[in-house]
N, C-alpha and C positions, 0 to 999 in steps of 0.2 A: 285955697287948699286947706287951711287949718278951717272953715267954716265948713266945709264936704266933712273931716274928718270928725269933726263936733255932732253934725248931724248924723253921719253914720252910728257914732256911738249912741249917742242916743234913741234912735229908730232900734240901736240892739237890744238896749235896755228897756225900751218899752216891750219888744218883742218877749226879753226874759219875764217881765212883768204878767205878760199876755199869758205864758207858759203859765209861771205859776197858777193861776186863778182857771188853769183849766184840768191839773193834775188833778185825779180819783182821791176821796179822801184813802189814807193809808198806804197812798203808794207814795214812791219816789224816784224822780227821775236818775238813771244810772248814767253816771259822767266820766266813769272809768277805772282803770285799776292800779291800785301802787301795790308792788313788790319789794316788799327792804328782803334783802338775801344775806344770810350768814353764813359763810363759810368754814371748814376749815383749814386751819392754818399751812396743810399739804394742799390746798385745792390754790391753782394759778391765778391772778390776776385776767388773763385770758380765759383760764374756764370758768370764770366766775361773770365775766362779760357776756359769752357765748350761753350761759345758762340764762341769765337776767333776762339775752334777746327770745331765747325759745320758749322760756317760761309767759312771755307778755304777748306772743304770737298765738299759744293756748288759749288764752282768757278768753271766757265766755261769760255775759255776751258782749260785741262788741257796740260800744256807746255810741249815741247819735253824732253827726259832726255838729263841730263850733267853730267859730266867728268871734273871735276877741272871747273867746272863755263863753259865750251863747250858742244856748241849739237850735241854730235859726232856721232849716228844715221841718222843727218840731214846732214852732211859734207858726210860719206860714201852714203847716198841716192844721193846727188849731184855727187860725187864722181865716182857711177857704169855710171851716164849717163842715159838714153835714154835706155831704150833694144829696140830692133829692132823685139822678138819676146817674145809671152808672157809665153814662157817657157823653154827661154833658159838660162844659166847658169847668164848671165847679170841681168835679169828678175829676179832672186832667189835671186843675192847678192841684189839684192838693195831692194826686197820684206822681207829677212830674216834680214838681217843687217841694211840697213836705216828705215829708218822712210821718211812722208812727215815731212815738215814744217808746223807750225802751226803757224798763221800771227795773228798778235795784230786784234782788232776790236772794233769801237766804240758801235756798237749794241751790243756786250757783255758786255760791258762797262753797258748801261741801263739796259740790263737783269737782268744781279746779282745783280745790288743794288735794282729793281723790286722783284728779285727773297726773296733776305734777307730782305727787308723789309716785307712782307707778312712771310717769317718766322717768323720774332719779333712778330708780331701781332697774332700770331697763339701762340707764347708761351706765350704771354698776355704782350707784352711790349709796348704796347699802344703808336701810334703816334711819334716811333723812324723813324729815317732816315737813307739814304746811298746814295752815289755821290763814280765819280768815275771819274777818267781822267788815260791817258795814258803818263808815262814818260819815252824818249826817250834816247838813248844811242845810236849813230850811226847807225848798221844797227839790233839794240835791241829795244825791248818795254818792260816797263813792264806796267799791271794796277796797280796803286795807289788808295785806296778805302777810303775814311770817314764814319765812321759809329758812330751814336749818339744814345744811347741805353736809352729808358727812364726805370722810375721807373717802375715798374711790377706788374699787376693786381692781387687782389686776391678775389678768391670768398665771396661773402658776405650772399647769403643763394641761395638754391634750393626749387624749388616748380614745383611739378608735377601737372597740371590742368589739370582735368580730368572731362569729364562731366557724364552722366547718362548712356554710352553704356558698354556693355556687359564686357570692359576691364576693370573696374573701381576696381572691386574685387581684380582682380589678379593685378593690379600697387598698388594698396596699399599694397600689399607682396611684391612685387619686391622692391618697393623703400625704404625700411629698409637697403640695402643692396646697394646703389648708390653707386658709385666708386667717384662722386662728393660731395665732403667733405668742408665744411666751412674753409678758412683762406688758404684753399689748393691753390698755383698759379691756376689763368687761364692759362690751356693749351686746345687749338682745338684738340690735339690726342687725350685726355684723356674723350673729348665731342663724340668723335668717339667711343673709348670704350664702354663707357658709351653708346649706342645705341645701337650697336651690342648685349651688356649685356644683354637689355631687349628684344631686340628680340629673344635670345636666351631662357630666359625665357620663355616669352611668347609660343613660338614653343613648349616649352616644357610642357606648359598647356594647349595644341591644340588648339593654329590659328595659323596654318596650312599656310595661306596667307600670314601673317604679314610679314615685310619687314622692315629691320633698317632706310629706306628711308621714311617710312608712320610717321617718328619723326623728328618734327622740336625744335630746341632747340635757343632759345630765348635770347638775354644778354643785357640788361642796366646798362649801366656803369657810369648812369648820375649820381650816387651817392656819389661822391667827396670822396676826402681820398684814390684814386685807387681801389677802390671796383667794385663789378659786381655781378647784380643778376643775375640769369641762370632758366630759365621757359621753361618744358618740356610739349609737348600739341602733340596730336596727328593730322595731318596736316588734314582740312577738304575734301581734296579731295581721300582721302583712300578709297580704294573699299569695301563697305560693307561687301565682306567675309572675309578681312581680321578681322573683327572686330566681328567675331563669332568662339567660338571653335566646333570644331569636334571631334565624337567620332569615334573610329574603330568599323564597322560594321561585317564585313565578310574577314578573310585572304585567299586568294587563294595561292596555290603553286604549279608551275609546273617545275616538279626538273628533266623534259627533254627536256629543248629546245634547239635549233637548230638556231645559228646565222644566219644560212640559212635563215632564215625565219623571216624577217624584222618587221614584222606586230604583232604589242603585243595585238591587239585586238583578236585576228585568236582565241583563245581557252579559251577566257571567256563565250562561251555559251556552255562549254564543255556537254554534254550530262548528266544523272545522274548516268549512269552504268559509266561513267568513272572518275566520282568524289568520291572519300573516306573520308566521314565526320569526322571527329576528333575535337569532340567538336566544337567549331566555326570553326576550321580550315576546308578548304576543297583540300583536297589534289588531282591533277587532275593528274594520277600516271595508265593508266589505267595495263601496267606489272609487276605490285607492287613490284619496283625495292627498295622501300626505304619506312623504318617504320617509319607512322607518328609522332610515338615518337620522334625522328631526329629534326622534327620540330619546336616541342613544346620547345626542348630544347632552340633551335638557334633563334627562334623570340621572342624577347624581345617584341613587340606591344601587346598588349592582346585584344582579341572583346570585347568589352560591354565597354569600358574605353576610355579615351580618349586621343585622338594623344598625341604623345610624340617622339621630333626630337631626342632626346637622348636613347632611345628606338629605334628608326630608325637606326640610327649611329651605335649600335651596333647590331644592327641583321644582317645590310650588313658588317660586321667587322668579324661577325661568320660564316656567310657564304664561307668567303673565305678563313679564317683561320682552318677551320673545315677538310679542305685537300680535296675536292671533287669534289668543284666546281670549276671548272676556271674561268665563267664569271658569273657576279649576275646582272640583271635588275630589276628594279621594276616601276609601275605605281599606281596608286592614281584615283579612280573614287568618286567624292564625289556627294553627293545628296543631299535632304531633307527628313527625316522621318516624319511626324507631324510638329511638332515645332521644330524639333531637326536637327542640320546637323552631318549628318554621313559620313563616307566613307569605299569605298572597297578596300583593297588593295595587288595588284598582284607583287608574286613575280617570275621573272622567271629565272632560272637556268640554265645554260651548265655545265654538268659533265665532270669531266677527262675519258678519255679510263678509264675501270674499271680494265685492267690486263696490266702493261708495265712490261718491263726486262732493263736493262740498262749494260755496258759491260764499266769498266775503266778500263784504264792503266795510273797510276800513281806516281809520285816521293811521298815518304812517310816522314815524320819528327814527329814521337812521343812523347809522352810525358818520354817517357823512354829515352831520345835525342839518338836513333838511329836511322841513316838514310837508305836509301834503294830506292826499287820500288815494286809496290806491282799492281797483277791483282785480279779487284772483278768483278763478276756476281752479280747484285741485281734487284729482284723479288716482287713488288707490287700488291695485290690485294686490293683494294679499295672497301670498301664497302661490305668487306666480310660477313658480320652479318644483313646487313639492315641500317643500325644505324652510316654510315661513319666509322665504325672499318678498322683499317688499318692493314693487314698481310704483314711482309715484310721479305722473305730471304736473306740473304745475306751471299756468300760464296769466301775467299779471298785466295790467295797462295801468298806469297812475300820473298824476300829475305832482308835484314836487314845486315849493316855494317857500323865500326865505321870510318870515313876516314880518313886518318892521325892519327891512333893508334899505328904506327910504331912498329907490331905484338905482341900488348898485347890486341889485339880484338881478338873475336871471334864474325866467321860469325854465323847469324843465318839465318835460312830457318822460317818461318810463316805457316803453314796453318788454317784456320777457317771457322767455319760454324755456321754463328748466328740466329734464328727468334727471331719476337717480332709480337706481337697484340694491336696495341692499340686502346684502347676504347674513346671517345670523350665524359668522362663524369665519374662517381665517382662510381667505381665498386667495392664493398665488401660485406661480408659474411653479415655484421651486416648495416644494411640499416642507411643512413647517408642524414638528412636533412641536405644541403645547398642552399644559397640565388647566381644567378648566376647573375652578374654586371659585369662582364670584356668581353672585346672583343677579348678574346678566351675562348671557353670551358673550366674545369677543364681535364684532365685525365689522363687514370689509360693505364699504362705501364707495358708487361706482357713479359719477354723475356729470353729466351735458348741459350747458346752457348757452341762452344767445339773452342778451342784452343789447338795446338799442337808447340812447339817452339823447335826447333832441334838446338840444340846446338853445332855446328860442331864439328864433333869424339870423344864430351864429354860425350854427356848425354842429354835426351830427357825432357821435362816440359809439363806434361798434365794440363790443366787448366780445370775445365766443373764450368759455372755460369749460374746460375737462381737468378732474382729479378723479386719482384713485387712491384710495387710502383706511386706514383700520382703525376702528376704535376698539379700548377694552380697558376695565377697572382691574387693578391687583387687588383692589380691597373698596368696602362702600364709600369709605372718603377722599379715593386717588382715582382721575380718569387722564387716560393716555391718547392722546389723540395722534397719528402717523398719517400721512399721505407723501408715499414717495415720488408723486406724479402728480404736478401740476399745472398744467398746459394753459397760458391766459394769451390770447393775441387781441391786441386793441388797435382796432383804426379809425382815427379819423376820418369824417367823409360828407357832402351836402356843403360845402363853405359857402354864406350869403356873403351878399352884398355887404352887409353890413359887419360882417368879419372883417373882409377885406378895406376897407374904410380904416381898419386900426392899425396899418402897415405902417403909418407912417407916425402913428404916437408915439411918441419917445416913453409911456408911462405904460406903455403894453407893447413895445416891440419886442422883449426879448420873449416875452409872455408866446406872441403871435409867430414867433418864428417856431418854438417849442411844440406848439399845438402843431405846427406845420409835418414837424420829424418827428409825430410822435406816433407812428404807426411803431410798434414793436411786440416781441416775444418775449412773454416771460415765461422761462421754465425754471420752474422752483420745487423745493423738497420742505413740508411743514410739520413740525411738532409741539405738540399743545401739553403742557401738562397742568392738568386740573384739579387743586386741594382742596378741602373745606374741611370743616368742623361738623362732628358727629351729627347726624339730628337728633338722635336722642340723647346730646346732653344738655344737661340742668344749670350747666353754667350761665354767667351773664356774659363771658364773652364767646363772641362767632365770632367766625373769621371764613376769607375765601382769598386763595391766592392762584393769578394764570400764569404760567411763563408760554412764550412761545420765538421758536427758533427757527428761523429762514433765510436757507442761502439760496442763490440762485443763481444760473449759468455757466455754473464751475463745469458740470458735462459737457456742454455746450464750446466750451471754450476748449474740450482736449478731442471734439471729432468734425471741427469744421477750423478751416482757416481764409473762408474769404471774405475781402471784406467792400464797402462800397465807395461812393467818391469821397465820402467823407471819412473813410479811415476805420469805420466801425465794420467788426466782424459779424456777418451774416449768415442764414439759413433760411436757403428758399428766399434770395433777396432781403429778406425783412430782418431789422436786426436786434439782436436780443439783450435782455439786461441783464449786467452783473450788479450784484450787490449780497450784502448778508445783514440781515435785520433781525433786532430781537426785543423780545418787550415785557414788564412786569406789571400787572395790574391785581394789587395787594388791597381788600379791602377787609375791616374791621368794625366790628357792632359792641357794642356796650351797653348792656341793659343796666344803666344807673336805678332807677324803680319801677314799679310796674308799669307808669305810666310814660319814661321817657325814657329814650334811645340815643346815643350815643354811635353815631355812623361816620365812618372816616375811608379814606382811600387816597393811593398814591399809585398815579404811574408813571412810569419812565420807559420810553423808545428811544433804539436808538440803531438806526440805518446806513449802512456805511457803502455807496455807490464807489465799484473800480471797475478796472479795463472799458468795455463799452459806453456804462453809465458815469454822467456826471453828478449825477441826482436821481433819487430814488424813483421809480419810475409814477405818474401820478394818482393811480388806484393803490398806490402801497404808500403814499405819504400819511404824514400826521397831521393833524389839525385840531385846533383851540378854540373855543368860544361856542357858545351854544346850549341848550336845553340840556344838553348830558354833559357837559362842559365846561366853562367859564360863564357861568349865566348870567354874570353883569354885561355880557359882550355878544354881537350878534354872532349868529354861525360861520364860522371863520374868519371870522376880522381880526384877529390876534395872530400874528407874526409872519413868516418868519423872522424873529428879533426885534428889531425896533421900527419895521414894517409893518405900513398899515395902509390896510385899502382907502379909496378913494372915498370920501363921502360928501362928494357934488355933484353924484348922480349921471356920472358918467359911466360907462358899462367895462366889467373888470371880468379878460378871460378865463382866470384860474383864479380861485381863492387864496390863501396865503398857504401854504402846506409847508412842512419842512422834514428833515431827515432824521431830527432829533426830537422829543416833546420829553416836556416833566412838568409833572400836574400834582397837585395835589390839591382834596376839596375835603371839609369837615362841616359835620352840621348836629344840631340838637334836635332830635323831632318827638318833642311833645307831645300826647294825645291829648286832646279835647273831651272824645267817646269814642262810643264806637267806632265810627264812621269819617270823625274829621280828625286831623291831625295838622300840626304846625310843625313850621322848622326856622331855623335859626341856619344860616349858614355862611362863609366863605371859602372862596376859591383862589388858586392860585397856580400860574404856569404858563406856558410860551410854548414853542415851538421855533426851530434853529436849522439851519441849511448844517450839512458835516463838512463843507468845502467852496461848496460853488456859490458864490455869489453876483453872478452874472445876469439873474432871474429878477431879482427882488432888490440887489443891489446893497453899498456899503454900512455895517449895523446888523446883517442877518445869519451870519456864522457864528456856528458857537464857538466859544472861548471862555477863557477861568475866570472872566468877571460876569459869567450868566446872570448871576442871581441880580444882576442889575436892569436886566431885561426884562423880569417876571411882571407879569400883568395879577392885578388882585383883583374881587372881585367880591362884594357882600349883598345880603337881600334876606329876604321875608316869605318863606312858603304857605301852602294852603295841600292837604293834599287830600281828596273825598275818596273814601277806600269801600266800596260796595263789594268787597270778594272776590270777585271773579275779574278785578280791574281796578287799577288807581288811577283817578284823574288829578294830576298836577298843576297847580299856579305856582309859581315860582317869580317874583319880587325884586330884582337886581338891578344895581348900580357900581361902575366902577370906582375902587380907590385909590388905584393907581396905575396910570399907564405908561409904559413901556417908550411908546415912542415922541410923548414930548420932550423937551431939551432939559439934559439932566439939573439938578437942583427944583422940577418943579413936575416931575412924574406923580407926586403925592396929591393929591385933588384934595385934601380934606376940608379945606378951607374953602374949597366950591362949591360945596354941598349945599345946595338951597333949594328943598322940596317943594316951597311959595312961587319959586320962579318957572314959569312957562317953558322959556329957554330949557334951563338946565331938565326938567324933566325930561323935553322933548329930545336932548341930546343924549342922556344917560339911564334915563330908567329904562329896563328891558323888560317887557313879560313873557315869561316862557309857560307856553302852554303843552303837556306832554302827555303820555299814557307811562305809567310805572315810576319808579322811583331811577331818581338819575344814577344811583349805586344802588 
């Protein structure tokens, strides 16, 4: 070790050597910038930190990197030489591995202190200074900067002067609501704000014209004590139509154009047999391809009212969001009515093809963490009803396998055939006034499927689902998902040979009898609510949090009362589950620097089986381990409790599932570059029966000493990120397991990467598409 780190320093030192003897006479290598800042004695501890940071984030230019105080970039740049062509292997090292050199300057020298001073003055540090000189080190420079921060402005009152024109009404609403507040610092971004603000405003009470630039904002600071008033005035040379609002006259829509055809005047004198009046609207549609109802929906502007940029915003947000249109244009003809200014305004349309098919071949990773490949056919009809409804078939075949199950998997075969309908808008029996504001429609989601899951030489799993149900945002960071109808019957069916063979295992009978009873009806009611973090904030942290709540067979149980030899109440023979299940999956990002990520998540289910059920039924269970998962552990081998599947390769009918799951995984992901990325992670969580331990047997219900249950799990990621898809390695080993005999669930002391054994028992690789959160 100490003879690596000898020769590294040395190799740098020759390196710095190398530099010198290749630097220009008169120049010198620039190494960086020191700032001594003086403050004064009003100016904070923190403002004086926060200036230090922004002031050193300015400096230009910025220095080459170093290697123990070397610019070893700049030594390897000298180093390749000269290439002789510009794309030969010479060319590469010294383009991919060096760097130029970046030479001290005295003109950078005046810029930045030019530059930070007009910062200061902008955050209202009034009449501070900056100087700056170059101190030398042989064949080193660095800049040396003075900066003298004075006391700091603070606003002393605002006054908006306004004279007798048309805007006078509307600034006196606006300006209740100034972002410029008394005693608040002078800052010039926040003057900026502050003008953008009312022009936004404004647009939104139709002048249409106005422009953040038509506002001059004023500051005397002659008023001692560091004060400054601030006077807003509308500048006099604004064009008089800024300084008028406009109403919406007439909407036109023509919802088939043709980017062919450049010219957006071509079809405003459309004739009248080709126009279809819809209240103001005029719909220029002459093969009434689309009901003008559609319209009325999607344009937020209304005739007779007046311009509204936020109305605007969102009617070109539903247009594209709506699923129909590919491209939306629009234009603006304004006029004069009498005394009044009006305007017309056209909006023009490219539709999608109305019928595609689409044919994938894809690697698959489910939430059931089994992996596979899987081929789908899927079949859109757009616009099937008039109204933007969307018909979509979709028919799948795939195969499914657990990898590295060391023969306690079982393959499965997939096939499926799904449709849906959906409606761009609030479809039910009982007519349902809502106010539409977001820039998506509300709607209503109507959808068929049949699932078939072949259980290799076990036994076959019919699945058929119907729901109906609504989606819609109250705002761009909140989505509401509802389906009050959700009809799921599953039946077993096909038993081989080799099922029946396990009737008489003691370590799968309660398993094989379950599979036996387990034809049932779930009829259930589900609500999703879905948060996140703005996308257009600046912050370092994100966040995404899901709740979702589902009861099930509470109807069911007040309009039937018969039931079968077994005691369970039925419909149509078959009998249905009760339960009420609810779940939180809370995740969180932390952008520590620009190169690493900070990614965390936690969740918690929890299912609570009465009346007919004993247990949740097994497409609504939870499960632990796997690629999205517990990745030291394979796809459901973790729980329920201190249960743990079989692994000598004997065949296990259900995986571990249970009623309860609490999870939680953290990880660090490093960039590399572009392209590759690292992670650092563990995992941690179980899965728990709420009652029944008749399945899985004694150790599997939860109880207040869970946390002694918890399975951990750590490892080593890889993740190659080409854009349009992440491919995942992910690296794990357990460190503790749940169900050996307590005082020795902590493995650390058997960690031995040299040993054959222990690899082959504990290292996992998970190979996946995206990121596991």
């Amino acid at each position: 070790m100490k003879k690596s780190l000898f020769y590294s320093i040395a190799l740098l030192a020759l390196t710095g050597c190398h530099v010198a003897r290749h630097i220009p006479p008169g120049e010198k290598l620039y190494m960086g910038t020191e700032i001594n800042v003086q403050v004064d004695s009003t100016v904070s501890k923190s403002e004086k930190e926060q200036i230090e940071t922004q002031l050193a984030e300015m400096a230009r230019p910025r220095p080459n990197k170093k290697l123990f105080g070397y610019p070893y970039r700049v030594g390897l740049y000298y180093f390749a030489g000269e290439p002789k062509k510009e794309k030969g292997l010479r060319a590469w090292f010294r383009r991919k591995l060096g760097a130029e050199p970046i030479f001290a300057s005295a003109n950078a020298l005046s810029s930045n202190a030019a530059n930070w001073v007009a910062f200061l003055e902008n955050e209202g540090y009034f009449h501070s200074t900056a100087s700056g000189s170059l101190r030398e080190e042989g064949y080193k420079a660095f800049g040396v900067y003075q900066v003298q921060v004075r006391q700091r402005y603070l606003i002393d009152s605002v006054a908006f002067l306004m004279d007798s024109t048309s805007l006078k009404e509307s600034m006196d609403e606006i300006q209740s609501r100034s972002l410029l507040k008394k005693d608040n610092p002078y800052r010039l971004e926040m003057i900026k704000l502050e003008r953008e603000r009312i022009n936004q405003a404004l647009q939104r009470r139709g002048f249409f014209y106005f422009q953040p630039d038509f506002i001059a904002v004023l500051a005397d600071s002659a008023q001692g004590s560091h004060r400054t008033r601030l006077y807003l005035a509308i500048k006099p040379e604004t064009p008089p139509a800024a300084l008028l609002p406009y109403s919406v006259r007439d909407i036109y829509v023509y919802p088939n154009y043709s980017l062919s055809s450049n010219n957006l005047q071509a079809d405003t004198t459309a004739s009248p047999r080709r126009v279809v009046e819809f209240g103001n609207y005029k719909i220029v549609d002459p093969d009434n391809v689309y009901n003008p109802k559609l319209f009325r929906d999607i344009i937020a502007l209304r005739p007779g009212r007046r311009y509204n940029s936020r109305a605007q915003d969102l009617t070109l947000s539903r247009f594209i969001n709506v699923g129909s249109f590919k491209f939306v244009r629009n234009r603006f003809e304004p006029t004069q009515q009498g005394d009044s200014t009006v305007m017309d305004v056209h909006y023009y349309l490219t539709p999608y093809p109305k019928k595609s098919a689409r044919l994938e071949i894809a690697g698959t990773s489910r939430s059931n963490n089994l992996v596979g490949s899987q081929l789908s056919l899927n079949w859109r009809n757009r616009n099937v009803l008039g109204r933007s409804e969307l018909f979509t078939v979709n028919a799948n075949a795939g195969i499914e396998f657990q990898i590295g199950a060391r023969g306690t998997g079982v393959t499965n075969y997939r096939y499926g055939l799904q449709t849906s309908l959906t409606f761009p808008r609030l479809v039910s029996p009982i007519p349902i006034k809502y106010y539409q504001r977001g820039q998506t429609l509300p709607q209503t989601i109507v959808s068929v499927g049949y699932d078939l899951i072949v259980r290799g030489g076990l036994y076959h799993l019919n699945s058929f689902l119907t729901t109906y149900g609504y989606t819609w945002r109250s705002n761009p960071q909140t989505e509401h998902i509802f389906q009050p109808i959700s009809i799921n019957y599953v039946l077993p069916s096909s038993f081989g040979e080799k099922f029946y063979a396990l009737e008489d295992d003691p370590t799968t009978r309660q398993q094989y009898i379950n599979i036996l009873r387990s034809e049932q009806l779930i009829l259930s009611t589900l609500y999703t609510y879905n948060l996140s973090s703005s996308p257009r904030t600046n912050t370092s942290y994100t966040y995404r949090l899901s709740v979702n709540v589902e009861p099930a067979g509470n109807l069911a149980s007040l309009v039937t009362k018969k039931t079968n030899e077994l005691g369970q109440e039925v419909i149509f023979g078959v009998p249905y589950s009760q339960f009420f299940r609810m779940d939180v999956d809370s995740r969180h990002f932390f952008r520590l620097s620009p190169g690493i990520t900070w990614a965390s998540r936690f969740f918690g289910g929890l299912g609570v089986p009465y009346g007919n059920s004993e247990q949740l039924p097994f497409v609504k269970q939870y499960f632990v381990g796997g690629a999205n998962s517990l990745r030291a552990f394979r796809p459901r081998a973790v729980g329920p409790g201190v249960y743990t599947r079989n692994l000598d390769g004997t065949v296990q009918l259900q995986d571990g599932g249970g009623d309860i799951k609490l999870e939680a995984n953290t990880e660090i992901r490093p960039k590399i570059n572009k392209y590759l990325q690292t992670a650092l992670f563990v995992d941690v969580g179980n899965v728990w029966m709420y009652s029944d331990e008749s399945t899985y047997g004694a150790g599997t219900q939860f109880r207040s000493d869970f946390y002694k249950q918890l399975a951990v799990g750590t490892g080593l990621g890889l993740r190659i990120d080409v854009s349009y898809f992440v491919l995942r390695f992910d690296l794990a080993f357990p460190l503790r397991k749940p169900w050996l005999p307590e005082g020795q669930q902590w493995v650390f002391d058997e960690i031995n990467p040299g040993s054959r054994s222990w690899r082959r028992d504990n290292l996992i690789l998970n190979v996946a598409v995206g990121y596991p959160f």
